[in-house]
C-alpha positions in Angstrom: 11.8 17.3 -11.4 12.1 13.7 -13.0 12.3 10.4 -10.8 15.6 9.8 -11.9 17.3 12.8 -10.3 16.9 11.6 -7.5 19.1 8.3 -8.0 21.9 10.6 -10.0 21.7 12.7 -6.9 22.8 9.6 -4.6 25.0 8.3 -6.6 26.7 11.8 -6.7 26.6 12.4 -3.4 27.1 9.4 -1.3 28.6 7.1 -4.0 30.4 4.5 -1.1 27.4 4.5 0.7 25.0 1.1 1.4 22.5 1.6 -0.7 20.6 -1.7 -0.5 20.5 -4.8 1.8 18.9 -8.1 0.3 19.3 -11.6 0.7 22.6 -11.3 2.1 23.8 -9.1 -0.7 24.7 -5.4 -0.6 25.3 -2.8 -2.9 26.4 1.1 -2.5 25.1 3.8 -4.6 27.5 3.8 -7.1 27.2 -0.2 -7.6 23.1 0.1 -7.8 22.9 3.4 -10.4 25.9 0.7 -12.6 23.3 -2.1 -12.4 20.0 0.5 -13.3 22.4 1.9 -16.1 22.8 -1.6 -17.6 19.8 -2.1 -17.5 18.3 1.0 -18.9 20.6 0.4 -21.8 19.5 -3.2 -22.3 15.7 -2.1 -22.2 16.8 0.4 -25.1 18.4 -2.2 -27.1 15.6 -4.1 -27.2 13.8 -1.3 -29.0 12.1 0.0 -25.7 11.3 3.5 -26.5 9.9 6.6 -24.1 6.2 6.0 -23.1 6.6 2.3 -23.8 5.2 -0.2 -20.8 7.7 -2.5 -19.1 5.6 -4.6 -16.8 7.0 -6.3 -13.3 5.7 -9.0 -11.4 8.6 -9.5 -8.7 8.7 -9.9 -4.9 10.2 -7.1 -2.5 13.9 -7.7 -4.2 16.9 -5.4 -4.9 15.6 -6.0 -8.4 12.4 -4.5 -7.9 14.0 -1.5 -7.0 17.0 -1.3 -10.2 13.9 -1.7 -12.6 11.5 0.9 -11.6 14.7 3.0 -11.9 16.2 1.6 -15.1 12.3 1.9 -16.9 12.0 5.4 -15.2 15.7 6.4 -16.6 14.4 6.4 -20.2 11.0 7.1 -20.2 9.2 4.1 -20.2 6.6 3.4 -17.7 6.1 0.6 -14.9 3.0 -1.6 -15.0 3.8 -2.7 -11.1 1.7 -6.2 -10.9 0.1 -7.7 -7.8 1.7 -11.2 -7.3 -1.4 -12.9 -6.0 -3.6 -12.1 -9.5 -4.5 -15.3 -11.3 -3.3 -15.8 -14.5 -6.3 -14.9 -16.7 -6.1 -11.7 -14.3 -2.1 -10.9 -15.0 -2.9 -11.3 -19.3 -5.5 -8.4 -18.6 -3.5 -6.1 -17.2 -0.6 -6.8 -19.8 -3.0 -6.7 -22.7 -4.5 -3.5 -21.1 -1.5 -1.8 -20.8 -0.1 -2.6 -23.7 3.5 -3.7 -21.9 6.3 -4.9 -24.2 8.4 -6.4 -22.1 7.7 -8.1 -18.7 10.2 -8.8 -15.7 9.2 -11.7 -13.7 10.5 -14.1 -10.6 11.1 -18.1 -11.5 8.3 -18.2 -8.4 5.4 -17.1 -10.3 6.2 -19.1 -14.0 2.6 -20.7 -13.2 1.0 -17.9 -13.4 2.8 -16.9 -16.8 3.1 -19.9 -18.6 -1.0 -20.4 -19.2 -1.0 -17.2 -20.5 2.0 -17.3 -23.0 -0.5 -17.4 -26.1 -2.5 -14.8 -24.9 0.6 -12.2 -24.4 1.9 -11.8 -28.0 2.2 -8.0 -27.0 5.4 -9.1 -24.8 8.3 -9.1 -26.5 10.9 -10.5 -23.8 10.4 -12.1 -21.1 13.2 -11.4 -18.5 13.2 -13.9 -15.6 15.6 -12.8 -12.2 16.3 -15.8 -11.3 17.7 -19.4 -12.3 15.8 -22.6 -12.9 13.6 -21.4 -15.7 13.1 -23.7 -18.4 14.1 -21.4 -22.1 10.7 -21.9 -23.6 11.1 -19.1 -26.6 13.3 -17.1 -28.1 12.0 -14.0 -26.0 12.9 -15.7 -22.7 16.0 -14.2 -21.0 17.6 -14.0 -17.8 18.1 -10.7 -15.8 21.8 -11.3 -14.8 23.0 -12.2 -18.1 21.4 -9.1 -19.6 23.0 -7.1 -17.0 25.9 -8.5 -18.0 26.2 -7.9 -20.8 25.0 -4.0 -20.6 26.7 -0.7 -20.8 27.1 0.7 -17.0 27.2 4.1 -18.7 24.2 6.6 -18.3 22.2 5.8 -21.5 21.5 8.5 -24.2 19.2 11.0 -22.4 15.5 11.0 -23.3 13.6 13.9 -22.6 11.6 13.4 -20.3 9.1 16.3 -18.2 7.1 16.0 -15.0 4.0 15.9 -17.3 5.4 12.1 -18.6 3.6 9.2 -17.1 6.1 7.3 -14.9 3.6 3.9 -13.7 0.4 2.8 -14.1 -0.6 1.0 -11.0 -3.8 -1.3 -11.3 -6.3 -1.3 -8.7 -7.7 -4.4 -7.7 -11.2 -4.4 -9.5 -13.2 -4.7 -6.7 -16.5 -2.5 -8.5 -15.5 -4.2 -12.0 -12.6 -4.0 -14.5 -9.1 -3.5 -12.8 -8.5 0.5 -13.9 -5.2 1.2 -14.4 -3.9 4.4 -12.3 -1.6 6.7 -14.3 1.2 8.3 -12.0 3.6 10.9 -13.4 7.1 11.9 -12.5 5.8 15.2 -10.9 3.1 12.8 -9.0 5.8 11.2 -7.5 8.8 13.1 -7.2 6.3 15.9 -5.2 4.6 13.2 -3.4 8.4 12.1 -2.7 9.7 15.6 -1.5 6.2 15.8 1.0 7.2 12.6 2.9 11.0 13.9 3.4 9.6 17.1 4.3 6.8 15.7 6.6 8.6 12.6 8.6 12.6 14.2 8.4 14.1 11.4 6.0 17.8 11.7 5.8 21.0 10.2 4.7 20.9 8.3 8.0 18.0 6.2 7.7 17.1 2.7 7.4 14.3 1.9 5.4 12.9 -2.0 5.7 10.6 -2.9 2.5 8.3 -5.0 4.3 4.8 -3.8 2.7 4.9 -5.3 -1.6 6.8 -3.1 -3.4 4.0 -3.6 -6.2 1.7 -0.9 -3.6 2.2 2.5 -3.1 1.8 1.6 0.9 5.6 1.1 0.2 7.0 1.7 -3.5 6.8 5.5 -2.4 9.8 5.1 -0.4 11.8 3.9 -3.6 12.2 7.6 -4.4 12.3 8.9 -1.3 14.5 7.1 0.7 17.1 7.2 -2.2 16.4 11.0 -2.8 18.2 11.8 0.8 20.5 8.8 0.8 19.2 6.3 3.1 19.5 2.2 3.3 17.6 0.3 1.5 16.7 -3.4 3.2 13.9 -5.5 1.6 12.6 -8.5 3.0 11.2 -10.9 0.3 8.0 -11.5 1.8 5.9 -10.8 5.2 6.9 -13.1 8.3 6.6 -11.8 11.9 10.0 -13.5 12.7 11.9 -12.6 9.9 11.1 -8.8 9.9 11.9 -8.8 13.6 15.0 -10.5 13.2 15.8 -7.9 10.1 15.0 -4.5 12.2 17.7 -5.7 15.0 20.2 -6.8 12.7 20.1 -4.3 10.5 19.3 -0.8 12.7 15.8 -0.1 10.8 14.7 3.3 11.9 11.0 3.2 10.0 9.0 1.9 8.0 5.5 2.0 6.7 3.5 -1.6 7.4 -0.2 -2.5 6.2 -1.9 -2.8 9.8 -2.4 -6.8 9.9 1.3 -7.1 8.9 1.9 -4.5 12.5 -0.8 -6.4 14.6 0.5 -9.5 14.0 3.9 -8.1 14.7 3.0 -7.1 18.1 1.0 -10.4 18.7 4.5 -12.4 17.9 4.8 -14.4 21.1 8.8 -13.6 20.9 8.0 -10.2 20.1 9.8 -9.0 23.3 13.3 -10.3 22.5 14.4 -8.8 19.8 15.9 -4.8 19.9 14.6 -2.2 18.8 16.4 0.9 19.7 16.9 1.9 16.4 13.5 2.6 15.4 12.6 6.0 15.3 9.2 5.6 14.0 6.7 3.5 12.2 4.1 3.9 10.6 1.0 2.6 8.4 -1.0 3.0 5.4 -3.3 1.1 3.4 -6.4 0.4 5.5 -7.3 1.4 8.7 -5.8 0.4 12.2 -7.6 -0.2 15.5 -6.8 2.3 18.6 -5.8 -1.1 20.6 -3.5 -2.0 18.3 -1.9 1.7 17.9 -1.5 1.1 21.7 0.0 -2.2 21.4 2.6 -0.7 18.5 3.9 2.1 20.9 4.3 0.2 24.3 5.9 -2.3 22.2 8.6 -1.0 20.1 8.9 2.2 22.2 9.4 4.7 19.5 6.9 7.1 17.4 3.9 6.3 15.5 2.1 8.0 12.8 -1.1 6.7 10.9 -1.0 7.2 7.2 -4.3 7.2 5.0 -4.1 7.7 1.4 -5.0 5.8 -2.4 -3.5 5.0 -5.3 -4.6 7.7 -7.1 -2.6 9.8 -5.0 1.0 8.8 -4.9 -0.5 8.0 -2.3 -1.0 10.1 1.0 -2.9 12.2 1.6 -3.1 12.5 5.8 -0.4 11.5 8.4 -0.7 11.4 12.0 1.9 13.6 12.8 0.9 15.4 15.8 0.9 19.7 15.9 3.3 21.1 18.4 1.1 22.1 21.0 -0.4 18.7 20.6 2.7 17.2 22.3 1.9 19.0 25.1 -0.6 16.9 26.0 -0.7 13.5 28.8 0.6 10.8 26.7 -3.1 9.4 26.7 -4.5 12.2 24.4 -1.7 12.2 22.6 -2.1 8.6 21.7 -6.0 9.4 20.7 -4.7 12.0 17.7 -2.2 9.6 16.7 -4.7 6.8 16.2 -6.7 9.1 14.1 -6.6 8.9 10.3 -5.3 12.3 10.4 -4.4 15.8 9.0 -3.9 16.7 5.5 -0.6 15.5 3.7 1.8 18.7 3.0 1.5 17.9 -0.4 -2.5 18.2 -1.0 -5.5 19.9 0.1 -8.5 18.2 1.6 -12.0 18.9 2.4 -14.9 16.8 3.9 -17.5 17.2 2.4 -21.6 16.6 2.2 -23.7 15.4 -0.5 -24.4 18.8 -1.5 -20.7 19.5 -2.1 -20.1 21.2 1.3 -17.4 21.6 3.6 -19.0 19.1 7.0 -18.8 20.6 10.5 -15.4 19.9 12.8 -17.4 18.3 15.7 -16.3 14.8 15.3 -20.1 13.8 14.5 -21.3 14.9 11.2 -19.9 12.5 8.4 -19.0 13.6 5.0 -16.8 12.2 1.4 -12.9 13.2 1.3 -11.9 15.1 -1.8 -8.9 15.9 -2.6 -6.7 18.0 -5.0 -3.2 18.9 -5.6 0.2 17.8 -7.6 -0.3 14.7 -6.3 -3.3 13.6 -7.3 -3.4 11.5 -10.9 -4.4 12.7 -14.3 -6.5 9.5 -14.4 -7.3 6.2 -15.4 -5.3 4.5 -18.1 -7.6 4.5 -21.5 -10.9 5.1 -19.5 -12.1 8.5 -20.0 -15.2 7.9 -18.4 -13.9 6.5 -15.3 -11.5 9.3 -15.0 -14.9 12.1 -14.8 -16.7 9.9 -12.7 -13.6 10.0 -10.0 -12.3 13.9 -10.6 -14.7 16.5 -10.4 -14.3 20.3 -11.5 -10.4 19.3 -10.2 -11.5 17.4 -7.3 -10.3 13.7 -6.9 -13.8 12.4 -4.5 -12.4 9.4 -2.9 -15.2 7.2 -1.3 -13.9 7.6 1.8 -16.0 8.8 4.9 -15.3 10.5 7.4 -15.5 13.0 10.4 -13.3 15.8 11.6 -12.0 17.7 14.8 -11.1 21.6 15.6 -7.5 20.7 14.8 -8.1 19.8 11.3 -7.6 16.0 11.7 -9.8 13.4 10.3 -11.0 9.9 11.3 -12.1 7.8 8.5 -15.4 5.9 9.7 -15.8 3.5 6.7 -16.1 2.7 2.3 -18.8 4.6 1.1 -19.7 0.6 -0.1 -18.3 -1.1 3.1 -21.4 1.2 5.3 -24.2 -1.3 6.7 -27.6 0.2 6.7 -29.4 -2.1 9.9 -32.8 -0.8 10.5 -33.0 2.8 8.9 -29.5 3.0 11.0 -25.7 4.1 9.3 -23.3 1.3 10.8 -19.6 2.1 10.2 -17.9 -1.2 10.2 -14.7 0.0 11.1 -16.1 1.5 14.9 -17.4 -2.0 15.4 -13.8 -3.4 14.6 -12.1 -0.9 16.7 -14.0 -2.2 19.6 -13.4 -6.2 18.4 -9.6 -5.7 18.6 -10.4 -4.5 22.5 -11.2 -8.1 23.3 -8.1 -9.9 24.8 -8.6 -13.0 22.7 -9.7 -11.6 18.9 -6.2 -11.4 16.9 -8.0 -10.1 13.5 -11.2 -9.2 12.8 -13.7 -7.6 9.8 -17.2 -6.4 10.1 -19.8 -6.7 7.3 -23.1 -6.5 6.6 -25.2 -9.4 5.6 -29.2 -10.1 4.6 -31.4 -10.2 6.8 -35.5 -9.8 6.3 -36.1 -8.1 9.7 -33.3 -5.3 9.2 -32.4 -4.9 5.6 -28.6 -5.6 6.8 -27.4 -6.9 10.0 -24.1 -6.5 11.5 -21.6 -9.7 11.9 -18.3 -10.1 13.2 -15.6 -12.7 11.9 -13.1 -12.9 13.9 -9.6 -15.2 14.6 -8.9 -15.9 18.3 -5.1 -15.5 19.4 -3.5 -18.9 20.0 -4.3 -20.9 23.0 -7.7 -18.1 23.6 -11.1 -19.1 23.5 -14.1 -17.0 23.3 -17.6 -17.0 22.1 -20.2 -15.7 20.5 -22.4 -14.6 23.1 -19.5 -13.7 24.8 -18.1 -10.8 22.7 -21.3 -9.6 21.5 -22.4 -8.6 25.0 -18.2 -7.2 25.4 -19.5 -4.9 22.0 -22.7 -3.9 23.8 -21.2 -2.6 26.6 -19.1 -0.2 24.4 -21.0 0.6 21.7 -24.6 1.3 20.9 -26.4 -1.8 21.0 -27.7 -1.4 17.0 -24.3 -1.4 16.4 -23.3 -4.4 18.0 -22.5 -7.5 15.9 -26.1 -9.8 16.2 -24.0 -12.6 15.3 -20.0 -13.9 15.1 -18.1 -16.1 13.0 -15.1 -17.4 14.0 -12.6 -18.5 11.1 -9.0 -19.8 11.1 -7.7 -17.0 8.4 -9.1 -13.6 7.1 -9.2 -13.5 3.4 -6.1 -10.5 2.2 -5.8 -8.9 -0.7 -2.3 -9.0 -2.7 -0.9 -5.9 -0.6 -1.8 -7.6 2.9 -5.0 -6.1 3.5 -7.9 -7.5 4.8 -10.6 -8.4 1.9 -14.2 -7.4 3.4 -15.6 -7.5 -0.1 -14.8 -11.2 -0.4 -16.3 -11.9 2.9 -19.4 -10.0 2.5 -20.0 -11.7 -1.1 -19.8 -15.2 0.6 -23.1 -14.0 3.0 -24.9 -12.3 -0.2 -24.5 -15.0 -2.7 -25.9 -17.3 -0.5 -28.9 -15.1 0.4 -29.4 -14.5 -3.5 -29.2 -18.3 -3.9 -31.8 -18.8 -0.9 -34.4 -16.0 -2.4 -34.2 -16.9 -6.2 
């Protein structure tokens, strides 16, 4: 199975049907697979060949969506770009990947134009919207193009799951951004595993909230079209806006990065809005707080499932989704297994293991490494060999990721291998100490890290944001920490900040946080 089917298989059968929902515009099936057509046959008349990169550096957009499709349709590959990546950063990853063409929004031309000499590789420039200033010969406009193409299905490529459908860079945090080769059977099985796993149908309402340039949410470009269900995207994150959007439009679900949900539920209008047609939500791409897990449920009063997974991965690999005799259960300990990270993905089998390789005990206690294998799993990195054998071993992607495990066969991620603070001969898993900051009634975000200090190696600090209108401090919500964790543990000091550093996707950036306390200490000692 090829990405593509699953578009010709929407088209075919629900050809009236709203596809997609953006900016006031709407398109059914049939009108969406015209524009991808067009624009699969412009891409070919531009000499854009099977296995040849087409890069995109777009908001959440309808457009988005027509061009991972049109690229897919004749087996080209997506180079998916994070919009937040400086320029010198964005002529890598085109350089790297060795993209010909690039689509990009009039919003980031800043971020292009620097690097126009640099990017001789790119033979058009396509730009989706107006106001851009014709600079060369290769700039065009998306609309025109489409215009001007053939709505007819292009000349069929041959194309096998084995074909590498994106490359998805990570974001370089241990060095060079590596660039993640997905294939079509990657995706379509990861694709089938979420329909499968959280009931998608034909009558579903999917909001593209999460950036379309992460797999926390491009995963539902396949599925969501595979089974017929409404596309809405909403062009960047705002608490209002997305509120506003799931009324309007009966959302049933969505997958959110867990600062985009806890600010959500910390919207002071938050409890005007309805939401009776949400059936579930869930979320992905870091880890999420109990509290806020809590505050999700009581507020928009339908299901919850955690999500963990990577890029590498297409990308889950667990989901909260609880057992049937787990429902069973008072709504209190039902609420504990859906907070966890959870059980393994249909699509993949996982293990936790030790150092030496084997399987941990399923007591909740001893911590061991994730690894993973299965169809959804990537052949590798992108032109880095090496990389690829460091991360999959004898078949076995090895993920970084601790964690422990109950009887049931759920897991609870306890931290980064990297993001573990050693205090005093003691293991310190930053994301227990933020589970218990997001208790306190007046922290809105929060990130633990560990920082120098000459008594114990690496001490454990809180930075945190207070809610509107709350005060707090730091003696304060150390002491609330000690009385519900250990005391080694416990933050020994607290910074409080206006705004948490975020990566491109939304998430929380501890790495930038923690290289603000080191860099100083390096400074201090040398």
């Amino acid at each position: 199975m090829i990405l593509t089917e699953t578009l010709k298989k929407a088209s075919k059968l629900f050809p009236q049907k709203q596809a997609i929902v953006c900016g006031g515009k709407r398109w059914t099936y049939r009108e969406f697979h015209d524009r991808v057509n067009r624009f699969s046959n412009s891409l070919k008349a531009f000499g854009i060949d099977k296995d040849d990169k087409v890069a995109i550096l777009l908001p959440n957009c309808h457009t988005f969506l027509e061009t991972y499709y049109g690229i897919a349709q004749i087996g080209a590959t997506s180079v998916p770009i994070n919009i937040r990546l400086s320029p010198g950063e964005i002529a890598f990853i085109l350089q790297d990947s060795e993209s010909k063409v690039l689509i990009v929004d009039p919003v980031y031309q800043k971020q292009i134009d620097p690097t126009r000499e640099k990017i001789s590789g790119i033979k058009k420039i396509i730009w989706t919207g107006d106001g851009i200033k014709v600079q060369e010969d290769r700039d065009l406009h998306y609309e025109k193009i489409l215009g001007q193409g053939n709505p007819s299905s292009p000349q069929e490529t041959i194309i096998t799951g084995e074909d590498i459908a994106q490359i998805y860079y990570t974001s370089g945090t241990t060095g060079r951004p590596k660039g993640v080769m997905l294939s079509h059977k990657n995706v379509t099985t990861h694709a089938l595993g979420t329909i499968a796993e959280i009931h998608l149908t034909d009558r579903d309402v999917w909001i593209h909230v999460a950036p379309l340039f992460h797999l926390a949410d491009a995963w539902a470009t396949w599925a969501i079209t595979w089974v017929g269900g409404t596309h809405v995207l909403v062009r960047e994150f705002d608490s209002k806006a997305v509120l506003e959007t799931i009324q309007k439009e009966r959302v049933t679900l969505t997958n959110l990065i867990p600062t985009m949900l806890n600010l959500m539920v910390n919207y002071p209008e938050v409890g005007k809005y309805d939401y009776n047609s949400l059936r579930v939500l869930l979320s992905g791409g870091a880890p999420i707080a109990p509290e806020v897990v809590r505050k999700i449920v009581e507020t928009f009063k339908c299901d919850y499932i955690q999500t963990y997974g990577m890029t590498e991965t297409s990308p889950y690999l667990t989901v909260s989704i609880l057992k049937g005799h787990l429902k069973t259960l008072p709504d209190k300990e039902q609420l504990k297994f859906k907070s966890k990270t959870g059980r393994e993905f249909i699509s993949v089998e996982l293990k936790v293991v030790n150092d030496k390789g084997e399987e941990i005990k399923k007591d909740e206690k001893e911590v061991g490494e994730i690894i993973v294998r299965g169809d959804i799993v990537t052949k590798g990195y992108w032109k880095l060999p090496e990389e690829t054998a460091k991360a999959i071993k004898n078949g076995w992607l090895h993920t970084g990721d601790m964690a422990v495990i109950d009887e049931e066969g759920y897991v609870t991620i306890v931290d980064r291998k990297k993001d573990m603070i050693l205090t005093g001969g003691e293991n310190v898993y930053s994301t227990e100490v933020e589970n218990v900051l997001y208790m306190h009634p007046a922290i809105l975000e929060c990130a633990v890290v560990g920082v120098p200090d000459e008594k114990w190696g690496e001490a454990v600090k809180g930075v945190v944001v207070l809610k509107q209108g709350q005060t707090a401090d730091e003696q304060e919500i150390i002491r609330f920490c000690k009385d519900r964790i250990a005391h080694y543990k416990a933050p020994k000091s607290i910074d409080f900040i206006a705004a948490l550093p975020r990566t491109g996707s939304g998430k929380i950036q501890k790495k930038g946080l923690r290289d603000q306390y080191w860099k100083g200490y390096e400074k201090k000692v040398h």
